[in-house]
Backbone bond lengths (Angstrom), bond angles and torsions (degrees), N, CA, C in turn:
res aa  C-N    CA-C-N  psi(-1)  N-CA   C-N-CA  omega(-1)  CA-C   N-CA-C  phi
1 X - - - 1.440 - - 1.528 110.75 -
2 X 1.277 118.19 -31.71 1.320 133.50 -170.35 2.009 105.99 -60.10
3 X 1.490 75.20 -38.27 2.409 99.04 -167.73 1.581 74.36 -62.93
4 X 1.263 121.04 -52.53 1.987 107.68 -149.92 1.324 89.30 -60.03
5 X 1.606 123.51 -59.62 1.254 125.04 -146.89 1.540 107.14 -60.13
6 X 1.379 108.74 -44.49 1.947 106.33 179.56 1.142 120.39 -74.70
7 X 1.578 133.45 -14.95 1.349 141.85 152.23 1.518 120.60 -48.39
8 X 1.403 103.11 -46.42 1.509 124.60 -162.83 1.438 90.15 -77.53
9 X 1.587 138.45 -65.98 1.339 133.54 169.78 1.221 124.95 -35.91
10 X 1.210 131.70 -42.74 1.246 156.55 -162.75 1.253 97.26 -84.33
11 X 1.706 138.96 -49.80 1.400 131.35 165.28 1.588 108.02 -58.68
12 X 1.032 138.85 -44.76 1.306 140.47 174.10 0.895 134.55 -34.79
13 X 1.328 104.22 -56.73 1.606 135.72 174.27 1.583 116.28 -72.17
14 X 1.247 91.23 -25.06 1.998 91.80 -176.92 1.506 112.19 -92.92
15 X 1.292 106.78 119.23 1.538 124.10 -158.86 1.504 107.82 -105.77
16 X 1.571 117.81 6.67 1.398 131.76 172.65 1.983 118.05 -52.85
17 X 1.405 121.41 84.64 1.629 116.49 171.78 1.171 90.28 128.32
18 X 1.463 123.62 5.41 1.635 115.38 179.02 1.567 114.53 -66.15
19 X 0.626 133.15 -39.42 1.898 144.39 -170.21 1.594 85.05 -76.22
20 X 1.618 131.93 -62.58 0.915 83.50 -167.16 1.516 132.25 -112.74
21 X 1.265 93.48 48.08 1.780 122.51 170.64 1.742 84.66 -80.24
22 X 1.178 103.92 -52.05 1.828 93.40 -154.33 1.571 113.04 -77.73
23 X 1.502 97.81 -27.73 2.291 105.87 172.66 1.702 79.09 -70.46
24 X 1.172 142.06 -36.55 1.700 110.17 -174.81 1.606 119.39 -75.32
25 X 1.127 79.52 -32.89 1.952 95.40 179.21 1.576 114.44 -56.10
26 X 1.836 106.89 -28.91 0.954 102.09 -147.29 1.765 88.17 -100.10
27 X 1.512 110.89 -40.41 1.472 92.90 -179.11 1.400 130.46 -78.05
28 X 1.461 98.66 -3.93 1.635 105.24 156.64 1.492 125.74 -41.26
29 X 1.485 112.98 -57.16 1.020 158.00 -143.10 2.127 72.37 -74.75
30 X 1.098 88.82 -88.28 1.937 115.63 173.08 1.408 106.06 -33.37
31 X 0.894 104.96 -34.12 1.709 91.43 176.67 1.510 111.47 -79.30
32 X 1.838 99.85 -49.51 1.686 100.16 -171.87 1.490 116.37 -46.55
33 X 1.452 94.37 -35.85 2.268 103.91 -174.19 1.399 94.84 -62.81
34 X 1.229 121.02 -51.28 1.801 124.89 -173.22 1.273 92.95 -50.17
35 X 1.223 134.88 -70.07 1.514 150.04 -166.92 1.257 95.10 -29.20
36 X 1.826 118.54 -85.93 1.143 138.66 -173.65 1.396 132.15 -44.18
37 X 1.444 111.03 -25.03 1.501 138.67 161.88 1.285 120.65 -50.05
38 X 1.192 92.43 -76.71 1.489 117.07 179.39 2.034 107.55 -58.75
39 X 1.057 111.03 -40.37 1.763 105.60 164.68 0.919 125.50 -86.21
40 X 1.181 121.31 10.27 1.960 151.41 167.76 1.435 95.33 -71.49
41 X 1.710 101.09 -88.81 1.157 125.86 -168.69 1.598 119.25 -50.36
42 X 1.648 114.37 -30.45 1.475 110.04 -151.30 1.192 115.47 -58.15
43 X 1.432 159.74 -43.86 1.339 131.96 163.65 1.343 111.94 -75.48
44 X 1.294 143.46 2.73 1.641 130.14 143.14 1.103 113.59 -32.93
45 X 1.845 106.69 -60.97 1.232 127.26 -162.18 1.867 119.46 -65.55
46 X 1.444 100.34 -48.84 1.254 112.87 160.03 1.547 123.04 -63.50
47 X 1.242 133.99 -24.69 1.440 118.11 153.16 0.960 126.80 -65.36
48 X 1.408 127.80 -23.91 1.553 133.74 -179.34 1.258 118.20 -74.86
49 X 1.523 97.90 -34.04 1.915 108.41 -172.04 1.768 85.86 -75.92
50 X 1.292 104.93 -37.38 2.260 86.21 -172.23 1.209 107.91 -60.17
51 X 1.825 120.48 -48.88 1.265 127.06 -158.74 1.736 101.98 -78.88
52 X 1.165 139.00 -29.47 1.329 134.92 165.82 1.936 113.64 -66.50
53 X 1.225 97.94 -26.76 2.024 97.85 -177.72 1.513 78.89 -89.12
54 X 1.703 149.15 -13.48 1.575 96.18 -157.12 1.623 93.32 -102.71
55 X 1.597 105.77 -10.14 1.388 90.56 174.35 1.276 111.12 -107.92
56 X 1.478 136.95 15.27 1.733 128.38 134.19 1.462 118.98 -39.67
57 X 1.662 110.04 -37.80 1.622 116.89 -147.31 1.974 83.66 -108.32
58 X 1.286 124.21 -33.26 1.847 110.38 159.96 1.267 106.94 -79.88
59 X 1.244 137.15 -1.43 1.871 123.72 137.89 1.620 135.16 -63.24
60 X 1.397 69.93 -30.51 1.750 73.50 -173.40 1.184 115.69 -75.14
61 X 1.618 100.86 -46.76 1.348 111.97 178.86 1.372 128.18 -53.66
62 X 1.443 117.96 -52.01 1.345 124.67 134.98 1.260 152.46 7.19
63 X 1.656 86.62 -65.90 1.708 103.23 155.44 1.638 114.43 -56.18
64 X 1.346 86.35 -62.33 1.555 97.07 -154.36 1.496 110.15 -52.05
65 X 1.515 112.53 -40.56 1.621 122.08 174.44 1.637 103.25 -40.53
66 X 1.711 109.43 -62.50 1.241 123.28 -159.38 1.793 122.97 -59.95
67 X 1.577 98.61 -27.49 1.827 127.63 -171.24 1.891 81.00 -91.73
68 X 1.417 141.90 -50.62 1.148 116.40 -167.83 1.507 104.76 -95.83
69 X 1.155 133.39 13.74 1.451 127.54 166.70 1.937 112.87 -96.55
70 X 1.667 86.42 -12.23 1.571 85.74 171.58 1.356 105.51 -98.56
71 X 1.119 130.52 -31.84 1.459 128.74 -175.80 1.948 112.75 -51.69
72 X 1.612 112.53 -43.74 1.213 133.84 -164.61 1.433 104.77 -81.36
């Protein structure tokens, strides 16, 4: 009984992989919020990505009208 009991202390006491129990704990943690964010956000996110490409692509276009109306 004595072997269990000084084994059993001896696991207790040994603090060897602790840090990186807790950097795992912690980007778990970091991922789930990322996770949760991002399925928060997703059609936020997706209106923004349309409304930012449609006026990249009425810039461009823009240009290009404006650079070949000066060329002519």
């Amino acid at each position: 009984m004595q072997a269990i009991t000084r084994v059993a202390r001896r696991w207790i006491a040994d603090e060897r992989g602790v840090t990186s129990i807790e950097y795992a704990l912690l980007a778990s943690m970091f991922a789930i919020a990322v996770l949760g964010s991002v399925v928060t956000l997703k059609g936020s996110l997706g209106d923004a990505y349309q409304m930012i490409a449609a006026a990249v692509t009425a810039a461009v276009s823009a240009a290009v009208t404006t650079a070949l109306s000066t060329v002519s």
